[in-house]
N, C-alpha and C positions, 0 to 999 in steps of 0.2 A: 415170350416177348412181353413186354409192360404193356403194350396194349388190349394183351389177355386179363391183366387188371386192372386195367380200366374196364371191361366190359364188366368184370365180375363186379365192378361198384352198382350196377343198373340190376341188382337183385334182391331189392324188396329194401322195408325197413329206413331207418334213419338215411343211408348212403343214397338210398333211390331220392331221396327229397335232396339232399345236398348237390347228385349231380344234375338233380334238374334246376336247383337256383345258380348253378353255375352255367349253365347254359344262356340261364336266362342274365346273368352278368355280361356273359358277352352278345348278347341281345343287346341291353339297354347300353352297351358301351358303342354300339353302332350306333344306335339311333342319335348319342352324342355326337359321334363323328360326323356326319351326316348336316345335322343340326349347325354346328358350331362353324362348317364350312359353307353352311348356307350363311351365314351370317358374314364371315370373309369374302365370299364372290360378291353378296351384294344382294344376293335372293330373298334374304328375311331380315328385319331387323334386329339387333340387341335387344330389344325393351321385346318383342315377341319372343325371344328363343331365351333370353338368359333365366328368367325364374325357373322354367320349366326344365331351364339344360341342368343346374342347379339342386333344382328336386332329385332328378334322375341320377345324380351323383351322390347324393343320400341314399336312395334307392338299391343303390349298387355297393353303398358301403353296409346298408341294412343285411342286405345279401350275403356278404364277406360273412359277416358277423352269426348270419345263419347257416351256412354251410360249415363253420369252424363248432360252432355247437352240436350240430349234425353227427358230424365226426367223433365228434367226445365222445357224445351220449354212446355213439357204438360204437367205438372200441370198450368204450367200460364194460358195457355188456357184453365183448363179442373180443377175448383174450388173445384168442387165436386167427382176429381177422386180420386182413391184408396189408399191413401195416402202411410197407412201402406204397401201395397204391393209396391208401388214404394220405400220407403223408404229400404224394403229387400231387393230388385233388389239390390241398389245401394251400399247397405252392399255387399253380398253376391258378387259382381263386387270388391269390395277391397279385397277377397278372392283369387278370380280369380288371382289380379296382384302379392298380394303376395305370390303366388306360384311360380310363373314366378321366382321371386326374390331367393325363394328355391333354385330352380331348379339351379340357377347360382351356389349356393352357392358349389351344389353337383358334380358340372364343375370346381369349382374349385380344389376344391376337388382332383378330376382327373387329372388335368393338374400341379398342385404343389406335390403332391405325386408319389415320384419314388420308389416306395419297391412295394412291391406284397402282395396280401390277402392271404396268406399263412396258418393263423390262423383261423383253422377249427372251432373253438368256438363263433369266430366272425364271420366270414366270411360267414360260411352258414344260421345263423338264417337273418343274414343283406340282403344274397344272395334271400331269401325264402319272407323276407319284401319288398326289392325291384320287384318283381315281382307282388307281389297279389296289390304293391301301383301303378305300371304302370296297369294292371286290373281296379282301381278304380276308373280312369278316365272316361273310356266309361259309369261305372256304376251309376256315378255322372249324366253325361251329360244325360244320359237316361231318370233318375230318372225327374230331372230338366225339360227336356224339354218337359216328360209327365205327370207332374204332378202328380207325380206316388207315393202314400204313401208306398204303401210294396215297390218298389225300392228302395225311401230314407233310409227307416227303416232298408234295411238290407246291403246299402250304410255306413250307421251310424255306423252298429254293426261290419263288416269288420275294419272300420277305424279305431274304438276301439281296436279291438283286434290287429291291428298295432300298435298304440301307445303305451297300454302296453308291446307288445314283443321288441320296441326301449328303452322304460325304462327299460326293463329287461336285454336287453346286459350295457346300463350307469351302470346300480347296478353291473354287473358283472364286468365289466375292473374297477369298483372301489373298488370291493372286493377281485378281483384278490391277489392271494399273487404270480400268477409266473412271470419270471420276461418278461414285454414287453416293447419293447423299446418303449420312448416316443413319437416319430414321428407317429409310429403303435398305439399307444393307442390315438394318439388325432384323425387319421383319422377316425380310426372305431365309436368313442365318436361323431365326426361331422355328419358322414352318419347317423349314429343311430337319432342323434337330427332334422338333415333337412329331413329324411323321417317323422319322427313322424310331424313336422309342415306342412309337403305337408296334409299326412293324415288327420291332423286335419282340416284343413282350407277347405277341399274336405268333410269333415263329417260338417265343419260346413252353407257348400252349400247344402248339403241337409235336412239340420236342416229346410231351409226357406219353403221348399216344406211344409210342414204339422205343423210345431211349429208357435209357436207366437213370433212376434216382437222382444220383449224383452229378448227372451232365444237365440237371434243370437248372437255371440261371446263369449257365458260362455256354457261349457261343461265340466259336470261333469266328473272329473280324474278315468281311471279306471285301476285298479290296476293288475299286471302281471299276477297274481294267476289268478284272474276273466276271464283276457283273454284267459289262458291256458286251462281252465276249458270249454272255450265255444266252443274251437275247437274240445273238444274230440266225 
């Protein structure tokens, strides 16, 4: 199973440092999320959270940057190591940063929107996703860091069932027939959108625990219905 190497990365040497900066990638990409939604409800303001949200998106591209030299250095010296496991690492490390990059997006979000969530049809299912997607951080990192197939697996099926509940509000505000103002329909359309890609790029970090190589970055679309159906 791939999650047999991924353990074998946690054995000394260059790799031992790279998966522990990647851990800590999806560390600091929570504490974005986190951040950037306190700044959307209303709890912190922009001028407190953006330098620091900012920095820590350096932080996390620093990181990239040091886990792919990590990598180099051993394999150069190490002919015969694990290729495909390293080759996930460093995948599943572009996950990491593009989440970072999310996470701004949902800062912005916050800082350029001045009206209020008001709209209870949007508002609480987005209210309900953004929580179980701050949750599936630790759940990733867990998953990840022990190797863990029933973690990944039900890491996977969580983040599914967010993605299709953020498709399910796009279908709504675009079948909408009442009237919402444009301003309000493109914020709740942007949350809706950079949570599903947080989610997905966190379901596709746990993909490496137990999938092979090749199925890292294609994840089969699952449809609203199916998600609805799995919470019951």
């Amino acid at each position: 199973m791939f999650g047999q190497l991924i353990a074998a990365l946690k054995s000394g040497d260059q790799l031992e440092i790279a998966f522990s900066e990647f851990l800590q990638m999806i560390d600091a990409a929570e504490w974005m999320f986190h951040e950037a939604n306190d700044v959307l409800r209303g709890k912190k303001t922009e001028e407190a959270v953006g330098e620091p949200l900012y920095n820590k998106d350096q932080e996390i591209n620093q990181l990239l940057r040091s886990v792919r030299i990590s990598i180099v250095t051993h394999l150069s010296v190490n002919p015969v190591a694990d290729i495909p496991g390293c080759l996930a690492l460093m995948s599943v490390a572009k996950d990491a940063e593009r989440i970072g990059d999310y996470c701004k997006n949902v800062f912005e979000v916050g800082r350029y929107y001045e009206d209020d969530y008001s709209i209870e049809r949007y508002h609480d299912p987005l209210e309900d996703i953004r929580k179980r997607t701050g949750e599936l951080f630790k759940a990733v990192h867990d998953a990840f860091e022990e190797s863990s197939v029933k973690k990944a697996k039900a890491s996977i099926k969580a983040a599914d069932r967010i993605r299709g509940e953020c498709d399910a509000v796009e279908e709504t505000l675009l079948r909408d027939r009442r009237e919402v103002k444009t301003h309000v329909a493109v914020a709740y359309s942007l949350l809706a959108r950079h949570y599903k890609r947080v989610a997905s790029h966190l379901a596709n970090i746990s993909t490496a625990v137990f999938g092979r190589i090749e199925d890292l970055d294609f994840r089969k679309p699952k449809k609203a219905k199916e998600s609805a159906a799995d919470s019951k």
